[in-house]
C-alpha positions in Angstrom: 10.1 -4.7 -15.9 7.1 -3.4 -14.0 6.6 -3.8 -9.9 3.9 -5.0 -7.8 2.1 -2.2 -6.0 0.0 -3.5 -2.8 -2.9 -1.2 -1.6 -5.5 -2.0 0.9 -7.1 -0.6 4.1 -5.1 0.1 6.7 -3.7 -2.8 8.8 -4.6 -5.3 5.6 -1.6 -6.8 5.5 0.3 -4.8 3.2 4.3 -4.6 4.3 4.0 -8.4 6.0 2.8 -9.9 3.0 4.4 -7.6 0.7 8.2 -8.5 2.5 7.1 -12.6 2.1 6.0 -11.5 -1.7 9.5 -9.7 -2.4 11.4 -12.1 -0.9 9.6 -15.2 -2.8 10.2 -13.5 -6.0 13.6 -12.0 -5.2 12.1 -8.8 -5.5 13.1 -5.8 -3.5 10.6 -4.3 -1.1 9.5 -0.9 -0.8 7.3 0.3 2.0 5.8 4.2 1.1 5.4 4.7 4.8 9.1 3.9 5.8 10.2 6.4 2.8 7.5 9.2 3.8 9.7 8.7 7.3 12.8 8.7 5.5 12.1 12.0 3.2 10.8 13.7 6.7 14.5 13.2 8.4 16.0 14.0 5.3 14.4 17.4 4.8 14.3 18.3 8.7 17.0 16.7 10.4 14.1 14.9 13.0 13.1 11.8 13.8 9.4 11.6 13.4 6.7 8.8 13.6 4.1 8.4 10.5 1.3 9.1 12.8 3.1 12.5 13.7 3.6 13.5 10.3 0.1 13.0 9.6 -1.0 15.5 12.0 0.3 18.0 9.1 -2.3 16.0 6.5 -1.9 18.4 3.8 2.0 18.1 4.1 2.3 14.4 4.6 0.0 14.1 1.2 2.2 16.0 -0.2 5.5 14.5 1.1 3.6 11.5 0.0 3.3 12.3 -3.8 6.7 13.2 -4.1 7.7 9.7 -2.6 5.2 7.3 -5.1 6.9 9.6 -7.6 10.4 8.9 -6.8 9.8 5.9 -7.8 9.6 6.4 -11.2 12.6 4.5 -12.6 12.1 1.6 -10.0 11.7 -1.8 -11.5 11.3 -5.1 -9.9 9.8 -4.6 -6.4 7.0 -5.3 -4.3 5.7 -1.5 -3.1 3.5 -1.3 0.0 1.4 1.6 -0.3 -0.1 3.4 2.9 -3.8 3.4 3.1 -4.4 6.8 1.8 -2.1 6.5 -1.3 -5.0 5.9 -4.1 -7.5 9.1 -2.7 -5.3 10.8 -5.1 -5.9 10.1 -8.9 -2.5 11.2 -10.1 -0.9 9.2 -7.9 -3.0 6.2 -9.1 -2.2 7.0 -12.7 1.3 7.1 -12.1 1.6 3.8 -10.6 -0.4 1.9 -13.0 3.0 3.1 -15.6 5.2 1.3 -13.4 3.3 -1.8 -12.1 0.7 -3.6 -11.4 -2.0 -3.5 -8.7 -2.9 -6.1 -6.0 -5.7 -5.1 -3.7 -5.6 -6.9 -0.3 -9.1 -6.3 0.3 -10.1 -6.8 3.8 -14.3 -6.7 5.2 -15.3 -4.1 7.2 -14.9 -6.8 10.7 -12.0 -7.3 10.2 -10.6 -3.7 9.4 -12.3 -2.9 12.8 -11.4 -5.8 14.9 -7.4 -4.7 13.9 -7.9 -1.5 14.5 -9.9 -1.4 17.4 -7.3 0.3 19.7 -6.8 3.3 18.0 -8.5 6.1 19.1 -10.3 7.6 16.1 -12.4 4.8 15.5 -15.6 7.3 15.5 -14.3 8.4 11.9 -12.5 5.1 10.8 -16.0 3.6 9.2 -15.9 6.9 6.8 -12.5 6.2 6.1 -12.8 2.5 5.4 -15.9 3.5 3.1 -14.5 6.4 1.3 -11.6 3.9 0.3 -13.3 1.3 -0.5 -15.3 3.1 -2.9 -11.8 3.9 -4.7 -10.1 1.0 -4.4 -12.9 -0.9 -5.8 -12.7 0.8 -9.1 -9.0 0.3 -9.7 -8.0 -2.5 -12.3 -6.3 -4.8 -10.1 -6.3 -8.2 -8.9 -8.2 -8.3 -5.7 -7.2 -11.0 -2.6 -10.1 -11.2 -0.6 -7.6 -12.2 2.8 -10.5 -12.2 5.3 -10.8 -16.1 5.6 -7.1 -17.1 4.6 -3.5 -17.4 6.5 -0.7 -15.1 5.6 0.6 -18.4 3.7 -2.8 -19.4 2.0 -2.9 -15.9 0.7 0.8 -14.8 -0.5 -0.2 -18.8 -2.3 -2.9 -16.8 -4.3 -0.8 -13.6 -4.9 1.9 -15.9 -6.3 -0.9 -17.9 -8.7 -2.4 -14.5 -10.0 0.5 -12.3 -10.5 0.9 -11.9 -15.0 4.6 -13.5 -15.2 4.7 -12.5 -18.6 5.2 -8.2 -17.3 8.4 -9.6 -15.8 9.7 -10.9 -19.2 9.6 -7.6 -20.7 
């Protein structure tokens, strides 16, 4: 039984629509960022935020791997993957063995106007473009979400997901 794996820019979307996905299907849902946090406390005993962990990139890439791999024998779930997840190609071609992709693509307006309060916005039009560039080229069924509600687009998820990988 494979999964839904969502991937998009940052603030696309992913873990709200992916917790309204999971629960429509009675899927579990899996957010990488929330076990990236877990793993952290488990392996240091401290409470850290995502955004502090990153400050270590090479670590929290790494810490990242090891998490999309753990999920290896996972089956029916909706998994939210951080922004950065796909820059990596063996984490790409792992997930495409245990589900499907949905890309919850989002214009460059819009990935600015949500993230126009964080401070690094002098380097977020490289990111968004770097990852664009990668996402793009992944097999996957892409929800444009810049024009529809949260409602109009977990409609077209529901429509497009291929029932017949959850009859296997």
């Amino acid at each position: 039984m494979k999964n839904i794996i969502l991937f998009g820019q940052k603030n696309s979307g992913k873990s709200f629509i992916g917790k309204k996905l999971a629960k429509s299907l009675n899927f579990e849902f899996i957010d990488t960022d929330l076990l990236i946090e877990k793993r952290y406390f488990e392996l240091t005993n401290k409470t850290v935020s995502l955004k502090d962990i990153f400050k270590k990139e090479k670590y929290f890439r790494a810490l990242e791997k090891k998490v999309i791999f753990s999920l290896k024998k996972t089956e029916k779930s909706v998994i939210s993957l951080g922004g950065g997840s796909l820059l990596d190609k063996e984490n790409i071609k792992f997930l495409k063995k245990i589900g499907f992709f949905i890309y919850l693509k989002i214009d460059k307006k819009t990935f600015f106007n949500r993230t126009k309060k964080n401070p690094y916005n002098s380097i977020l039009e490289e990111i968004y473009e770097k990852r664009e560039k990668i996402f793009n080229k992944i097999d996957s069924i892409i929800i444009d979400t810049n024009k529809l509600t949260q409602k109009e687009i977990l409609k077209k998820i529901l429509c497009q997901i291929p029932l017949e990988q959850f009859l296997k």
